[in-house]
PyMOL Python script that loads the backbone (N, CA, C, O; Angstrom):
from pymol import cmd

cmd.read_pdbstr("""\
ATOM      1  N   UNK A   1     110.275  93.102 100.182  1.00  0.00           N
ATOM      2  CA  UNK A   1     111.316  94.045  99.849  1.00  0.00           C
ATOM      3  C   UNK A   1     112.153  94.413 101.063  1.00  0.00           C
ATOM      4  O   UNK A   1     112.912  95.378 100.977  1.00  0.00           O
ATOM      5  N   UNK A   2     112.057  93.629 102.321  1.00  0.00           N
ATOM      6  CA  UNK A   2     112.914  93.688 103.222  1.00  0.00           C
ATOM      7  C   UNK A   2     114.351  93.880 103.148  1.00  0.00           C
ATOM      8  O   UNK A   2     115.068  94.713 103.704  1.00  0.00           O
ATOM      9  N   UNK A   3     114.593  93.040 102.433  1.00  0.00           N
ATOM     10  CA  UNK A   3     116.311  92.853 102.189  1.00  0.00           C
ATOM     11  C   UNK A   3     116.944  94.374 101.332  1.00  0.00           C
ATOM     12  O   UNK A   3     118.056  94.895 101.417  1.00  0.00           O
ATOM     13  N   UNK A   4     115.553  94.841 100.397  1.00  0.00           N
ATOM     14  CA  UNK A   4     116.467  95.913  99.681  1.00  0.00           C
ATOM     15  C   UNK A   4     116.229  96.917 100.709  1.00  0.00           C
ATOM     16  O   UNK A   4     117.041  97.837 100.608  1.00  0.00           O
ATOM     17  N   UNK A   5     115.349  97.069 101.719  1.00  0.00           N
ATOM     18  CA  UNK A   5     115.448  98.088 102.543  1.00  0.00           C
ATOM     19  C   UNK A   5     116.698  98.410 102.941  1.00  0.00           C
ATOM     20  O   UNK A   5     117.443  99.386 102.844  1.00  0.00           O
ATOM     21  N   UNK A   6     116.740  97.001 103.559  1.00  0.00           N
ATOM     22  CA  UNK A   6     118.243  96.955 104.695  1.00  0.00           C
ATOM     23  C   UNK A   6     119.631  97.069 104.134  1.00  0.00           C
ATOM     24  O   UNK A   6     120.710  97.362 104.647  1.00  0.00           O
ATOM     25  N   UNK A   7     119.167  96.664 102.608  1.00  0.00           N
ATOM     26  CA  UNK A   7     120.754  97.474 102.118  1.00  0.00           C
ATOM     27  C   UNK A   7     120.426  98.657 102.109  1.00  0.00           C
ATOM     28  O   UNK A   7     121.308  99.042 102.876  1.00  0.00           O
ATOM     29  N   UNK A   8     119.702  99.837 101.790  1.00  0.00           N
ATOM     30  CA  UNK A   8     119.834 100.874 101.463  1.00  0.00           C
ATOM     31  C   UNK A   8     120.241 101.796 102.812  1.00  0.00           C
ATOM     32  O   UNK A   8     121.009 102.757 102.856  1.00  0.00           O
ATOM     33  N   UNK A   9     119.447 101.162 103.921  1.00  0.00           N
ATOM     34  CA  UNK A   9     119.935 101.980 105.447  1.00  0.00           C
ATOM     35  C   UNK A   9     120.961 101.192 105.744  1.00  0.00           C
ATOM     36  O   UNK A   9     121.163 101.102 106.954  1.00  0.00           O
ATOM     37  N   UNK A  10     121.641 100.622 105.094  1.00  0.00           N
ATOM     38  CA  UNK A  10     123.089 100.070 105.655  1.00  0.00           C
ATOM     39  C   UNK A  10     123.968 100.760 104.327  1.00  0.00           C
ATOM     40  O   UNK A  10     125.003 100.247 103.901  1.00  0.00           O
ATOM     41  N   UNK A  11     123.631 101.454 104.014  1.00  0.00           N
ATOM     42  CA  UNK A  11     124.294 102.478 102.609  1.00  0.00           C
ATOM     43  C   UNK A  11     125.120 101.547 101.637  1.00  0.00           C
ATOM     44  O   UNK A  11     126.209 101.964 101.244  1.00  0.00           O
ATOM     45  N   UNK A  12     124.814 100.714 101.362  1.00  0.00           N
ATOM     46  CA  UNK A  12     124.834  99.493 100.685  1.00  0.00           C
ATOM     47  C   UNK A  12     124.632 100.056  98.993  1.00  0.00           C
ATOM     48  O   UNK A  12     125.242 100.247  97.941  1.00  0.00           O
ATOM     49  N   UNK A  13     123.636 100.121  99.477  1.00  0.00           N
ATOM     50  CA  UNK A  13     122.966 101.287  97.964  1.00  0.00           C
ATOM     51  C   UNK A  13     122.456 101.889  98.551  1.00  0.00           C
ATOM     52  O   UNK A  13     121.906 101.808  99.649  1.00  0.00           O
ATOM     53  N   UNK A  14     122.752 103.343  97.063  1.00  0.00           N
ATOM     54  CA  UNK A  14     122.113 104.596  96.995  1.00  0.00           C
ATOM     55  C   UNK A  14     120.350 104.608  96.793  1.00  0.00           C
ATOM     56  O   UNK A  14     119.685 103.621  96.478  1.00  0.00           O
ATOM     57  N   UNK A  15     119.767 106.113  97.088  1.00  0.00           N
ATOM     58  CA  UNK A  15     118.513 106.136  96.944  1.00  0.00           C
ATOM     59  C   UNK A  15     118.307 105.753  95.696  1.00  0.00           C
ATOM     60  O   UNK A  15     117.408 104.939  95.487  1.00  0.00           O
ATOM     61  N   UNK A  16     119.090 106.256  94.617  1.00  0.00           N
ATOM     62  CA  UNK A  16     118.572 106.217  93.484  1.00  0.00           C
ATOM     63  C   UNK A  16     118.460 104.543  93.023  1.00  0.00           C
ATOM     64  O   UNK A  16     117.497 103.944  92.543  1.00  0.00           O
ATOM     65  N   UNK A  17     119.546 104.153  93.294  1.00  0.00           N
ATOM     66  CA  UNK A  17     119.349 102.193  93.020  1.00  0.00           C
ATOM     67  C   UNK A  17     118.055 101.883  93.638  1.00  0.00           C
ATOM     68  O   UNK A  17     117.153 101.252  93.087  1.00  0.00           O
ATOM     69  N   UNK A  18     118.026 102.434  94.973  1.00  0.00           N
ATOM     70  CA  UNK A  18     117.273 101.730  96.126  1.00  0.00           C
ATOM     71  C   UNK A  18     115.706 101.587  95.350  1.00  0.00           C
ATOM     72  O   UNK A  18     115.012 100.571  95.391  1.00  0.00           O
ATOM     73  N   UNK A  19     115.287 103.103  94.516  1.00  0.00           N
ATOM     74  CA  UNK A  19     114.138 103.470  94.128  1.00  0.00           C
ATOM     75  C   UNK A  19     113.861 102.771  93.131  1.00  0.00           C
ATOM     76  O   UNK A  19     112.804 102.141  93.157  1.00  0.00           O
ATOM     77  N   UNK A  20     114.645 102.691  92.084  1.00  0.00           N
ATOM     78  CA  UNK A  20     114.530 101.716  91.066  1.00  0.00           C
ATOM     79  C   UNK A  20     114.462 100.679  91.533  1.00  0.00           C
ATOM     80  O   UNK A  20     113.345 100.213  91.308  1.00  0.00           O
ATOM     81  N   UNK A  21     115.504  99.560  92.483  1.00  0.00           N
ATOM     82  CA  UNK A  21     115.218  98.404  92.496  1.00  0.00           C
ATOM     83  C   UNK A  21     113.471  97.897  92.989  1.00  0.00           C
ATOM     84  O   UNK A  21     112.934  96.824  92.713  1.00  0.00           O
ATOM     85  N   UNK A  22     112.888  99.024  93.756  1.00  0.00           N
ATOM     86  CA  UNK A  22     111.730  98.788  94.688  1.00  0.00           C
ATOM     87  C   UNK A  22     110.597  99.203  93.508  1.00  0.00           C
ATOM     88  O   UNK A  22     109.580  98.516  93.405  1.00  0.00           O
ATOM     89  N   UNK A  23     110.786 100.173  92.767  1.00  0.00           N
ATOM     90  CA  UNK A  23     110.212  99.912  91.448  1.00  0.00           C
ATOM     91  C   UNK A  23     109.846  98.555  90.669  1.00  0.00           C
ATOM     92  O   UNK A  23     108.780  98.071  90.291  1.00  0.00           O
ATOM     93  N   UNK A  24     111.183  98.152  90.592  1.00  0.00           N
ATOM     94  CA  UNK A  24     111.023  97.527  89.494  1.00  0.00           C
ATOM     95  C   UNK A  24     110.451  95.878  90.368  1.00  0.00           C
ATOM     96  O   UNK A  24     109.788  95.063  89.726  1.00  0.00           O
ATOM     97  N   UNK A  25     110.748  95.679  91.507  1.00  0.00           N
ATOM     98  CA  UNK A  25     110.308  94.573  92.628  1.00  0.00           C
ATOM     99  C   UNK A  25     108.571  94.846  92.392  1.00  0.00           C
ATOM    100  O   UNK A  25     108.011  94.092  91.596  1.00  0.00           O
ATOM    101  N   UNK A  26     108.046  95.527  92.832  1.00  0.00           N
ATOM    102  CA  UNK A  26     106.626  95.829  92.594  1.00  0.00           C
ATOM    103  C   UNK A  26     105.872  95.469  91.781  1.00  0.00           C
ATOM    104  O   UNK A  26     104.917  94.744  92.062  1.00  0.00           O
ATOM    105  N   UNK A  27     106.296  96.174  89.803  1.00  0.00           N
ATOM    106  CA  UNK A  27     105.983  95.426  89.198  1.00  0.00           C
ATOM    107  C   UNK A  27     106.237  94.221  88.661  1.00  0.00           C
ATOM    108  O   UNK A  27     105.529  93.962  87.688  1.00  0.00           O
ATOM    109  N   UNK A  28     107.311  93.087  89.093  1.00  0.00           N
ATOM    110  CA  UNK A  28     107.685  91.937  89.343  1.00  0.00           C
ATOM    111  C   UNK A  28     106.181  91.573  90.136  1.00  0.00           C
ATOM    112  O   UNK A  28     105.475  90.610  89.838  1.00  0.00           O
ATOM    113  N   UNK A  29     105.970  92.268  90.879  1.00  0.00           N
ATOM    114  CA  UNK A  29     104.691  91.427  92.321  1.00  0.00           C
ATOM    115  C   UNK A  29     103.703  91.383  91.182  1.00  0.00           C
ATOM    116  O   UNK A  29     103.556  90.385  90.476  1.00  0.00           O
ATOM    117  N   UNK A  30     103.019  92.528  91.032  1.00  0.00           N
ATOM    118  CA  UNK A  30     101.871  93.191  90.373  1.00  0.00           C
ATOM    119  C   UNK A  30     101.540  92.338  89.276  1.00  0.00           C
ATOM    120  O   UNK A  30     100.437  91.794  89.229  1.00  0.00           O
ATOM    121  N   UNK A  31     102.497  92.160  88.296  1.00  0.00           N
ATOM    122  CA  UNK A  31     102.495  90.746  87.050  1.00  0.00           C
ATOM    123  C   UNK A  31     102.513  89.511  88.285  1.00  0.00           C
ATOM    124  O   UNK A  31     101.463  88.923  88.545  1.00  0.00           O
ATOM    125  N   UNK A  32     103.531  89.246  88.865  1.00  0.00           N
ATOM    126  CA  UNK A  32     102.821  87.537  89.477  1.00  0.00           C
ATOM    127  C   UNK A  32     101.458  87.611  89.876  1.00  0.00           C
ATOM    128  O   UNK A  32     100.705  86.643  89.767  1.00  0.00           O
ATOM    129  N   UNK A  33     101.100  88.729  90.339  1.00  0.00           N
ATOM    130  CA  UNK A  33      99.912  88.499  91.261  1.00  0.00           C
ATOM    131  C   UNK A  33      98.567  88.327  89.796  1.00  0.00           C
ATOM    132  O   UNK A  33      97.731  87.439  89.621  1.00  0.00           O
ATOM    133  N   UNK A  34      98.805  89.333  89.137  1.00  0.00           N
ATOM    134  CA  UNK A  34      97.902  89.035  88.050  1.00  0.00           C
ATOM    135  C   UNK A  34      98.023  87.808  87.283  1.00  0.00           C
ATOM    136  O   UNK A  34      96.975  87.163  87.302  1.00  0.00           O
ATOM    137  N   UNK A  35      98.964  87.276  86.614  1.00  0.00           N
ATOM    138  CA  UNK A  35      99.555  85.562  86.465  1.00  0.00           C
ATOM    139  C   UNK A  35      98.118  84.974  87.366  1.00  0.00           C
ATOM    140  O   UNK A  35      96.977  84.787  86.942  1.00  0.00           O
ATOM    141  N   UNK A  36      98.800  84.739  89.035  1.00  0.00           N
ATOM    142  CA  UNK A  36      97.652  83.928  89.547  1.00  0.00           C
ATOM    143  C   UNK A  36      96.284  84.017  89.188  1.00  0.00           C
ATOM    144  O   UNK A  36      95.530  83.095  88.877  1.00  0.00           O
ATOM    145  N   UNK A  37      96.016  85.397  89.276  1.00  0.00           N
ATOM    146  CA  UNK A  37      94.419  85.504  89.527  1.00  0.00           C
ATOM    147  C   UNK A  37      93.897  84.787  88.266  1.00  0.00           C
ATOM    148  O   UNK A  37      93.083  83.864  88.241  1.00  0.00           O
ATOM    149  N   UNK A  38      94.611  85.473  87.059  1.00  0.00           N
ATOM    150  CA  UNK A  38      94.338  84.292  85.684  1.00  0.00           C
ATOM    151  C   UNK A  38      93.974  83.253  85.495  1.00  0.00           C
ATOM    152  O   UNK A  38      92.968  82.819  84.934  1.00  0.00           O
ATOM    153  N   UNK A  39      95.197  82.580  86.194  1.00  0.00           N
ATOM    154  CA  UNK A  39      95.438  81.196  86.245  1.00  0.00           C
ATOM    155  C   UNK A  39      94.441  80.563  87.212  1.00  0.00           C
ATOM    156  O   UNK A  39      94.337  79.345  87.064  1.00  0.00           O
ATOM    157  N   UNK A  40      93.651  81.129  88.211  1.00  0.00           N
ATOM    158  CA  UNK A  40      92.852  80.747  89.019  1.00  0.00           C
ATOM    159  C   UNK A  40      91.706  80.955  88.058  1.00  0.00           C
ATOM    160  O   UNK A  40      91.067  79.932  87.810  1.00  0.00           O
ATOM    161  N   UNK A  41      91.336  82.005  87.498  1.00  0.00           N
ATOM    162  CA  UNK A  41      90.050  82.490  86.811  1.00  0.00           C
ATOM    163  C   UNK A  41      89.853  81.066  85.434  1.00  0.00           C
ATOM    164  O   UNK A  41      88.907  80.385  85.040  1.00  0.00           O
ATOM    165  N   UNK A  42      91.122  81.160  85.132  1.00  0.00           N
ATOM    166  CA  UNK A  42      90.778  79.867  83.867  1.00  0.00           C
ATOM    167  C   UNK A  42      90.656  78.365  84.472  1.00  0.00           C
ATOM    168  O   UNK A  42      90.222  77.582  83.626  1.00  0.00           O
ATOM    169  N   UNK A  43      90.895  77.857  85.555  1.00  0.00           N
ATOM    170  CA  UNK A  43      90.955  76.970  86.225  1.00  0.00           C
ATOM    171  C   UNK A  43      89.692  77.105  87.046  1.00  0.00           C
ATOM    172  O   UNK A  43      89.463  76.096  87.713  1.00  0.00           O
ATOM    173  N   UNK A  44      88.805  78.089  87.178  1.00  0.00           N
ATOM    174  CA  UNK A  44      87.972  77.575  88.113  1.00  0.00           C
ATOM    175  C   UNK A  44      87.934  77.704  89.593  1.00  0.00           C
ATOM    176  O   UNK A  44      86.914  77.576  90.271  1.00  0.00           O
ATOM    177  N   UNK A  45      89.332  78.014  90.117  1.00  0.00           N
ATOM    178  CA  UNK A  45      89.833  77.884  91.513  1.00  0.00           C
ATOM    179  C   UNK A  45      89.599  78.579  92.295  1.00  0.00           C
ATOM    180  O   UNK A  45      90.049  78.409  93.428  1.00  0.00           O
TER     181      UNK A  45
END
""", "prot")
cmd.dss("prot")
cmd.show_as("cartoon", "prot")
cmd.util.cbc("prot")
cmd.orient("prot")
């Protein structure tokens, strides 16, 4: 989430975008990361 940092202290975007976008980035992670572990757990890996 580097990049949305650096827009937000470059006032690029507001807090309020900033919070949502880093929201919504997270659970983007949180589902891939669970995806893998799945996909490892049914595979064996």
């Amino acid at each position: 989430m580097g990049w949305i940092e650096m827009f937000h202290k470059s006032d690029l975007i507001d807090l309020r975008s900033f919070e949502s976008i880093s929201s919504d980035c997270q659970e983007i992670i949180a589902m891939l990361v669970a995806s893998i572990n799945t996909t490892k757990k049914n595979f064996n890996l």
